[in-house]
N, C-alpha and C positions, 0 to 999 in steps of 0.2 A: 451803288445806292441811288434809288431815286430820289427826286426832290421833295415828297412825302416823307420820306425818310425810312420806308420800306426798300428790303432788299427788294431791287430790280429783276425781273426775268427777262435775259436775254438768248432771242433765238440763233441759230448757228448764220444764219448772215451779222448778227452784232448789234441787232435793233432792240430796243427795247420793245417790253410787249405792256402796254399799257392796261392793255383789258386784264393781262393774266395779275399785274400788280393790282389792282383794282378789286380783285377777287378773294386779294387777301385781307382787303382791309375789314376793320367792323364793320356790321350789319348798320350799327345807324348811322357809321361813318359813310358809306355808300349809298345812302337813305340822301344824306344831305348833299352831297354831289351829286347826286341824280338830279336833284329839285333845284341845285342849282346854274345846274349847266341846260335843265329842258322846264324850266318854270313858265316860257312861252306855253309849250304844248299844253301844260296843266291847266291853264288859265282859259284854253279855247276849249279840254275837254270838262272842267268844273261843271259848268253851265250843262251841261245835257247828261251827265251823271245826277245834277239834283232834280232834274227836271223825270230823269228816270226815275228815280227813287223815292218820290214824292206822287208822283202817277202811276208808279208799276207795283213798286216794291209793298210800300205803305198800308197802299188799300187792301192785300193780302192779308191782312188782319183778319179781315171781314170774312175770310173765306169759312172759318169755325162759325158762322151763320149757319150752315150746311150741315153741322152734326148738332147744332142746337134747336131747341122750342123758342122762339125770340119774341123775348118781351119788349116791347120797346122802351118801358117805367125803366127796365133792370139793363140796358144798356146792349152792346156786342156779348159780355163774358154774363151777363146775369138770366140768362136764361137757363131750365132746363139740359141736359147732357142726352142726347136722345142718341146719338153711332149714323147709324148709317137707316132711319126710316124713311125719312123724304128720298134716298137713292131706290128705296125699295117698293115706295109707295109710286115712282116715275115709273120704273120698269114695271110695273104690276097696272099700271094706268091703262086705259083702252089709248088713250094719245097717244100714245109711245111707238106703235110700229110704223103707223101714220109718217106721224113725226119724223122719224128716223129715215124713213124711205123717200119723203119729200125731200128732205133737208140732203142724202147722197146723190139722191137724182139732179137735184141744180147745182150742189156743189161740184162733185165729180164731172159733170158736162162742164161747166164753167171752168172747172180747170183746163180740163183737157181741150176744148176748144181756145178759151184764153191764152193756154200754151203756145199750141200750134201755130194760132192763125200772125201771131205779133214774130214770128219767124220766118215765115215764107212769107210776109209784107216787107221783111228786112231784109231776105234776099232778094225779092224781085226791086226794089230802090237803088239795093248796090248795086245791081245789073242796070242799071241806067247811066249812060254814057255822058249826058248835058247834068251839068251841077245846078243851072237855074229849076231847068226839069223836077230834077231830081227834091230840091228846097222845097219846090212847090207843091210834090206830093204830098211829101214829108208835114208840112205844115193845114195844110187838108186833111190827112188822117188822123193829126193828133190836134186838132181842133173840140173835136164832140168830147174828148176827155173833161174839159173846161166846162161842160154843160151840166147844171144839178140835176139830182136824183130826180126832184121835184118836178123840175122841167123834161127831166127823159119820159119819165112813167106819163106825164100831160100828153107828152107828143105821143107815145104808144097808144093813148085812147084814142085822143084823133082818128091817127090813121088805122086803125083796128075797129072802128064805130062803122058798125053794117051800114049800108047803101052808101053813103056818103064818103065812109074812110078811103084812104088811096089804096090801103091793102083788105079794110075791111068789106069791101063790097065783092071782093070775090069766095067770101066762104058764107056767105047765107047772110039768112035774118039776125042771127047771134051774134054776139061781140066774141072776138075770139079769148080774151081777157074775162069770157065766164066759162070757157072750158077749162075743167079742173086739168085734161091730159095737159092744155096747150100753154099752160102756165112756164114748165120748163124750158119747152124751145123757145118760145117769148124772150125769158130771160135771157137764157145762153146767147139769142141773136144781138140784144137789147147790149149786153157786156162786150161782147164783142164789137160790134159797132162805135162802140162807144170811146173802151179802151186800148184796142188792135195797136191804132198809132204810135199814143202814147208810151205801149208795153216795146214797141220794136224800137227807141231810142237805143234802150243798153246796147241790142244786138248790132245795131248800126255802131256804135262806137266801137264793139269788137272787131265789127269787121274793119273800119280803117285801121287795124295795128294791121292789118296783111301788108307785107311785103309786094310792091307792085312788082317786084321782078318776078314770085310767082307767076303771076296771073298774065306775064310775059313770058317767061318757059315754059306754063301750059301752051300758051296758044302757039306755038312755037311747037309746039307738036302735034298742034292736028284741033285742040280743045276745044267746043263751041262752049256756049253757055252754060248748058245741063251738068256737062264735066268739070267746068270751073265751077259750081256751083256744090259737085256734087265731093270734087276733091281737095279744094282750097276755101270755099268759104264754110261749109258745113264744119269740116275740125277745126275752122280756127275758134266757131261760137260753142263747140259742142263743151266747155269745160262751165261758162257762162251758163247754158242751158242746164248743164246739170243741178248747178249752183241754186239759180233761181226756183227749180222744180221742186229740191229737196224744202227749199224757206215758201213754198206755196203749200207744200203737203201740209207743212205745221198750220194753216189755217181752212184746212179741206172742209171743215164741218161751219166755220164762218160764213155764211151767207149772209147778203147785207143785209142789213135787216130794215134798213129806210126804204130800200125800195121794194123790197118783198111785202112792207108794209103799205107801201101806197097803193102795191097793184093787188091788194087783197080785197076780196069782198065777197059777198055771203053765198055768192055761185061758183066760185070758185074755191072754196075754203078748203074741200078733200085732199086739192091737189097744190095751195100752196102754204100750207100752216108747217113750218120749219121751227126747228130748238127754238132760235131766237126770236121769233113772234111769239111761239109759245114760253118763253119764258119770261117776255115784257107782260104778257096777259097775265101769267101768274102771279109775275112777284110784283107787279106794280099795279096793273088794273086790279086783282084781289087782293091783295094786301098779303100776302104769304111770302114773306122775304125769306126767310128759312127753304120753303120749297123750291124758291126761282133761283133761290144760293147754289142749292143741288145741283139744279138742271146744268146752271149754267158751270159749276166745277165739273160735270159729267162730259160737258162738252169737251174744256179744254184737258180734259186726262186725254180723253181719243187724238185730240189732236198734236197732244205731243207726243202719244204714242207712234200717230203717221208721222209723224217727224223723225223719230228715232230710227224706225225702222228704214224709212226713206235715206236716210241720210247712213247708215251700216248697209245695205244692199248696195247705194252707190261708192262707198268706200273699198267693198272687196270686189264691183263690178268692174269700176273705169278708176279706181283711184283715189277719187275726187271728192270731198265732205267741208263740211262745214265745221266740223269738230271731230 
């Protein structure tokens, strides 16, 4: 008998099995052992469960905006029951392909660059031999992260301002910030530059779990750089890399919207008007919260659908998911 007063399970060495007695007890008898033996943990996670669910959870209320005519007299529930018009009236919009096309062009570049580039800055760092060296990159590249939206997009005019900019004087009399094409690559450079350093921390902590004795029996046969690079540090981040790709796809259609707002302007609008500017225009600059409800629930369906599916293709490809 244990001291519970539950028949004991004992395994064939003679121990008792605490977990298996434990499994027999009531559900709310186990309810208060839990809370009493990890009421620590509870108290550090309380705090960001309400903070979840008071910012995440809550406001989902509001998402029936989106199949409603919204009065503002009659409240969230007092309007009209209208289904699915405002999804119908977006898709049936001249915006809409616009839109869509701007909004995958910076996002999708943005990913895919922002991927890349925060991973071969993380392998060429571990490749650096001097740890002062190596700090001091490190703290250089992940600098400009610390810099506001406000103040990146200022500095892009600067230097983008024909005759005088340090970049804008070699593409003519025009600002390159009113070419609709050149809006994207702006961005993509502008994010990158920006967040490169910042985004190659994680991968730099993965790679110090490597074993240094690898990267001593590689060279130990022959290995230069390329081959430690290509046989010990690449698998050791490749599970981390999947990780982060799949929790990037679920906000593929997010572009930021601060600063796609500030580098906006009326010669450039073809080519950088994205969901989320158009959707600040609609539901707040026009006063149509019902239609900006829409757009912006149309947004996050897509983009938990690139999640889902990202994260089941990496599941049956390499293993590896997040759920």
């Amino acid at each position: 008998m244990s001291r519970s007063g539950e028949l004991a399970v004992v395994d064939i060495n003679g121990v008792v099995d605490n977990n298996q007695v434990r499994r027999s007890w009531p559900l709310f008898k186990r309810i208060i052992w839990h809370f009493k033996h990890y009421w620590q943990l509870w108290c550090m996670a309380i705090p960001a469960m309400v903070f979840i669910a008071v910012f995440a959870y809550i406001p989902m209320y509001g998402v029936q905006l989106a199949f409603r005519e919204f009065v503002p007299a009659l409240g969230l529930t007092g309007g009209k029951w209208v289904g699915f018009k405002y999804f119908k009236q977006f898709f049936s919009s001249p915006m809409f392909g616009s839109t869509m096309i701007n909004t995958f062009k910076i996002s999708l570049g943005t990913l895919v660059f922002g991927f890349i580039a925060p991973i071969i800055l993380a392998l060429l760092i571990n490749q650096l031999g001097s740890q002062k060296v190596k700090g001091f990159v490190q703290t250089i590249t992940y600098m400009p992260h610390f810099i506001s939206t406000v103040v990146i997009v200022a500095m892009l005019n600067i230097f983008l301002t024909p005759q005088t900019g340090i970049i804008g004087r070699f593409f003519g009399s025009q600002s390159t910030l009113d070419e609709p094409n050149a809006i994207a690559p702006v961005y993509w450079l502008s994010e990158v530059w920006q967040h490169c350093g910042w985004n190659a921390i994680i991968y730099l902590a993965a790679l110090s779990s490597v074993d240094v004795s690898l990267y001593e029996a590689a060279r130990m046969d022959g290995a230069g750089r390329l081959q430690l690079i290509r046989y010990v540090d690449i698998p050791t981040i490749m599970p981390t890399c999947v990780i982060l790709l799949i929790m990037n796809m679920g906000s593929v259609l997010n572009v930021g919207f601060e600063k796609v707002w500030l580098m906006q302007n009326a010669m450039n609008m073809p080519g950088s008007e994205v969901i989320s500017t158009y959707t600040f225009k609609i539901g707040i600059q026009s006063f149509q919260f019902s239609y900006g409800t829409a757009i912006g629930l149309f947004n996050t369906v897509i983009n938990f659908v690139f999640l889902i599916v990202a994260n089941e293709i990496s599941r049956r490809v390499s293993d590896t998911s997040i759920f």
